[in-house]
N, C-alpha and C positions, 0 to 999 in steps of 0.2 A: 907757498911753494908746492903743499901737496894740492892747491888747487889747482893752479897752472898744470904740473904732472898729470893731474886725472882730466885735465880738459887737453892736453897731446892724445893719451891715449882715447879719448871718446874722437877725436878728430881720426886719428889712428884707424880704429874700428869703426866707421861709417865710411871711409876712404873705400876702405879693404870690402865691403858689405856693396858697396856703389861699385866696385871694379868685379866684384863677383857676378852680380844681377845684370852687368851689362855683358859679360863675356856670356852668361847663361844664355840672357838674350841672341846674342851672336850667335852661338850654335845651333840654339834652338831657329833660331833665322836658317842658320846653313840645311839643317836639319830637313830642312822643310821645302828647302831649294831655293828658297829666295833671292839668296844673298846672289847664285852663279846660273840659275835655270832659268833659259828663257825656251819657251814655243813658237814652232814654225809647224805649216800644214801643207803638203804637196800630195796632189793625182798625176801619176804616169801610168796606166795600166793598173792591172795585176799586182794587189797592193803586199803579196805572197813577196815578189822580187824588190817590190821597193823599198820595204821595209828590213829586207836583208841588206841591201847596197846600204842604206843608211847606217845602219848597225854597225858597218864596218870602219865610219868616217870616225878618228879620233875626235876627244872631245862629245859625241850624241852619248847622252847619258840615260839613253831612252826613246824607245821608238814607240807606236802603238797602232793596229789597221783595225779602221772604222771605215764609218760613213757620213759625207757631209755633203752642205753643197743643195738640198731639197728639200722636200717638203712634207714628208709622212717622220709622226716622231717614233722616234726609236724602233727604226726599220729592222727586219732579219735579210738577211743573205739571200732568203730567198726572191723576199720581193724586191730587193734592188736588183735580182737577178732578171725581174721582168723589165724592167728599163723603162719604168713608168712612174719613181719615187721622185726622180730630180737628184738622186746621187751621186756624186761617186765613191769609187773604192781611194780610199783615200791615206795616208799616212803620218799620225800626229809625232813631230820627231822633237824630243824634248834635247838640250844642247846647253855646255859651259862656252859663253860666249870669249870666255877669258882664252878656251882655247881652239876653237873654233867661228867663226863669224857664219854672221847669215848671208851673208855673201858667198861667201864658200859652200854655201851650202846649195846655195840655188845655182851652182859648178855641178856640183853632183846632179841634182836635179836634171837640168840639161844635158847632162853628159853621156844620163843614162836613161832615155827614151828617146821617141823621135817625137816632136813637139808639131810636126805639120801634118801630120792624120786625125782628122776630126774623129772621134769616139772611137778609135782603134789605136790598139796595141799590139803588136804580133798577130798571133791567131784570135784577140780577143775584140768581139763588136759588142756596140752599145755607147750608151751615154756617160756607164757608170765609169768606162775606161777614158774617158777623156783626159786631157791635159788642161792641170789648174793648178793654181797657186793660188791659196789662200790667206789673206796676209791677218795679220794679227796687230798692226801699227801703223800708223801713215807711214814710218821712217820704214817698214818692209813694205811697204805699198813701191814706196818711190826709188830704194831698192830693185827691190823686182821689173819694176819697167824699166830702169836703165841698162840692169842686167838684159834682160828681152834687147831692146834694142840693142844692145851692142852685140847682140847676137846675130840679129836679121841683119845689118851693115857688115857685118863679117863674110855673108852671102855663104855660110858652112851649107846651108839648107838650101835646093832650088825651089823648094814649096814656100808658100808664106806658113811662118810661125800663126800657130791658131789656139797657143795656149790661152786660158783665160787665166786674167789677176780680179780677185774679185777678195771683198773683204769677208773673215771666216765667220761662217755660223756655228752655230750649235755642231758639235760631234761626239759621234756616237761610237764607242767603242763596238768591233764586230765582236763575231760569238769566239769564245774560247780555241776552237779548234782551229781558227786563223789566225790566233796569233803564233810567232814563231814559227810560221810554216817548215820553211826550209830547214831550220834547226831540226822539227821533229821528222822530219821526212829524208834528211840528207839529201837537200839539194834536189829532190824529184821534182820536174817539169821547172826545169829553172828555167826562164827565158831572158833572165839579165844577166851582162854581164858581174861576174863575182870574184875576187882574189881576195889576198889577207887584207887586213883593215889596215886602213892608211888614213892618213892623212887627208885634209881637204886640200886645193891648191891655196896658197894666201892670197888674199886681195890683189889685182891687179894683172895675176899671172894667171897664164892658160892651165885649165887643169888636165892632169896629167892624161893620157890615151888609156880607153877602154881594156877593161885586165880582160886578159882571155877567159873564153867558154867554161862555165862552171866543168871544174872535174870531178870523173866519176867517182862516188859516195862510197864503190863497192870495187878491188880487187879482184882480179881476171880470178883469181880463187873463189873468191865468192860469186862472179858471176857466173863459173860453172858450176857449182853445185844451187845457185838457184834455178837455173834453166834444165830444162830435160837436153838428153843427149840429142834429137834433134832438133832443139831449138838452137844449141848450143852451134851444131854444124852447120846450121842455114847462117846463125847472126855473127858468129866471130870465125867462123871457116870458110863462108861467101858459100856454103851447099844453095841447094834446091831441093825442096819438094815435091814429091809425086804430084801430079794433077788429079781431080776430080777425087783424093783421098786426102783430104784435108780438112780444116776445120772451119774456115769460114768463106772458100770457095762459091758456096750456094746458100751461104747467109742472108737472110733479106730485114733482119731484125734493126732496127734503127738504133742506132748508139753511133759511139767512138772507139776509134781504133790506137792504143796507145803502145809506145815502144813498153815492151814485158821487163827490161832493166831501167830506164828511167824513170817511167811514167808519163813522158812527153807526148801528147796530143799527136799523131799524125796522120790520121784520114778522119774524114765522117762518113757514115751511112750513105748519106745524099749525096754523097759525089762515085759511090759505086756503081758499077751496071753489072750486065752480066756480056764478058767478053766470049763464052766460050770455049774458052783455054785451060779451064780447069784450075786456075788460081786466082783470087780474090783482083777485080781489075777499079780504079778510079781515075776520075780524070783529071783532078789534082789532089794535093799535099793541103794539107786543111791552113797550111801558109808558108812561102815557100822557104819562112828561115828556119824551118823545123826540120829540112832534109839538105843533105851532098848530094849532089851530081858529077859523077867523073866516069873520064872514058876508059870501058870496060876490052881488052881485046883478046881477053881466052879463049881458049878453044876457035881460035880462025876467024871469033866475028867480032866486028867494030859493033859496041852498044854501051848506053850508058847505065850504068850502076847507078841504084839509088840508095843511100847510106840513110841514118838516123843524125842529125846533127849533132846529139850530146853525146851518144854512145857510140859513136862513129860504126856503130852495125852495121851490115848489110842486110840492105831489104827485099830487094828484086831491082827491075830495070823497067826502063822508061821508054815507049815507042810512041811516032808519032806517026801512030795508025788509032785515034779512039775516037770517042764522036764530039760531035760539039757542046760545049760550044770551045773548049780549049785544043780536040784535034789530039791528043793525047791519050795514050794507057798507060797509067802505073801498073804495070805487073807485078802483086806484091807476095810473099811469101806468107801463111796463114802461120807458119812458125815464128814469123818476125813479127809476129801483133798479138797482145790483148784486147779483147770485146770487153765494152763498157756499154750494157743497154740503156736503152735513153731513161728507164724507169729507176734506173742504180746512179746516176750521175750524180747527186745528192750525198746520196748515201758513200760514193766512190772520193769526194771530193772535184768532181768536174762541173759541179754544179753551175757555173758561169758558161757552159758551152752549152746549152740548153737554147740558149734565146738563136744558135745556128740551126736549130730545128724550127726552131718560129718562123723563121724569115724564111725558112724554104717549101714551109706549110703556105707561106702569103704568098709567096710569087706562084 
């Protein structure tokens, strides 16, 4: 009798010992991500906004901007900047597939660039901004090209789709200061669309329309006490400034011209001249989703107003008396701009718009 008893309880105590080490196991699994983390790897541009959009899909339990996709190891920033590593900028997005699919993921993906400009994004050229999917499985392989194609048969695009699906290499996590951009910058030089975090759409349904234009970071309070009193009257009063007393009217220094409350890219050096008129003049917008155009008719004349497109500022106005090869002058206010010289663009965080100085040193 007291054998049996003491052979229950050793069965007892081994049961219990065996159901311990496996639940350890189990956590320590979860622990670890095993159990619900899987990776997927996409380029749309500017890895700043993609890695924001991502972050907002429920279920991504994890985003991270690198570089992959070429052929120098463990690149920096700045030589992928020169467009000669074989990179791109790129977004490693970690995901509970239990609540989101990778399908849905590559909704977002799509939904948020444009997939038929070879090595362009907005205002951003090169190779490193290409559009890629990078699959990590045959079953995301073949994924991805069905998704693709039922994209180009949808005819949403008149351009051909020129994303590539290629299987992922090595990635390389970028430098500290790019991660979480938008986080630490509020939103400055956003170019993707952003709203609260949602949902992916589920398999099989369209995913849902583009959230509007990131909103401004800063309160009309805060933006007037960051601005001086004239910058304040030119960009949220529609003023103007004096001619030929200004600040970058007779500027010849090569940089970028950024909106002073977002941080938004909107002229380069290279595309200025001298008009003459005593106000900074170019012949375009460094691209043109980075400005409004609406017609102005104060003071007695029909002309068009050119706005900032995140901070819906005003700039100056647009005539179409400049030279070629667009035929155009931005007439733009030197209060409605920040100088960023091409030797601070690094140091400023503009460091990708550099390789527009290259190419207008080549041509």
């Amino acid at each position: 009798m007291l054998l049996r008893r003491a052979a229950r309880l050793i069965d007892r105590s081994c049961a219990s010992l065996i159901a311990l080490a496996c639940l350890g196991a189990s956590m320590c699994a979860y622990a670890e991500g095993r159990m619900t983390r899987e990776t997927a790897t996409f380029a749309a541009g500017c890895f700043w906004g993609v890695e924001a959009v991502f972050r907002q899909v429920q279920g991504v339990t994890n985003a991270t901007v690198g570089y992959t996709g070429g052929t120098v190891k463990h690149p920096t920033y700045e030589q992928v900047c020169t467009n000669t590593t074989g990179h791109a900028e790129a977004v490693r997005v970690e995901y509970d597939p239990s609540q989101v699919s990778y399908e849905a993921l590559l909704d977002v993906f799509w939904n948020n660039h444009d997939p038929t400009t070879p090595n362009r994004q907005g205002p951003d050229w090169g190779s490193q901004y290409r559009s890629a999917i990078f699959t990590q499985t045959p079953q995301q392989r073949a994924a991805a090209e069905a998704s693709k194609q039922r994209l180009e048969q949808s005819h949403q695009f008149k351009r051909p789709i020129v994303t590539q699906i290629v299987p992922a290499s090595e990635f390389y996590p970028a430098e500290e200061y790019h991660q979480r951009y938008f986080e630490k910058h509020g939103g400055a030089q956003c170019h993707i669309n952003l709203g609260p975090k949602r949902a992916a759409a589920p398999q099989g349904q369209a995913p849902e329309a583009a959230a509007p234009p990131c909103p401004l970071p800063l309160s009309e309070a805060e933006i007037k006490k960051r601005l001086s009193d004239e910058q304040y009257h030119v960009m949220r009063e529609g003023g103007t400034e004096r001619p030929f007393a200004n600040a970058y009217w007779d500027n010849k220094r090569p940089g970028l011209y950024v909106d002073p409350i977002t941080g938004d890219p909107l002229f380069v050096s290279t595309d200025k001249f001298d008009s003459r008129t005593g106000w900074p003049s170019f012949t375009k917008p460094i691209a043109p989703g980075m400005i409004d155009e609406k017609t102005d008719a104060s003071h007695g004349m029909a002309r068009t107003e050119v706005l900032a497109k995140q901070s819906g500022s005003h700039l100056g106005h647009v005539f179409d008396d400049g030279p070629a090869p667009t035929g155009q002058r931005y007439c733009i206010n030197s209060a409605a701009l920040r100088f960023i010289p091409l030797e601070d663009l690094e140091k400023e965080g503009y460091g990708k718009y550099r390789s527009l100085f290259q190419s207008a040193q080549r041509q």
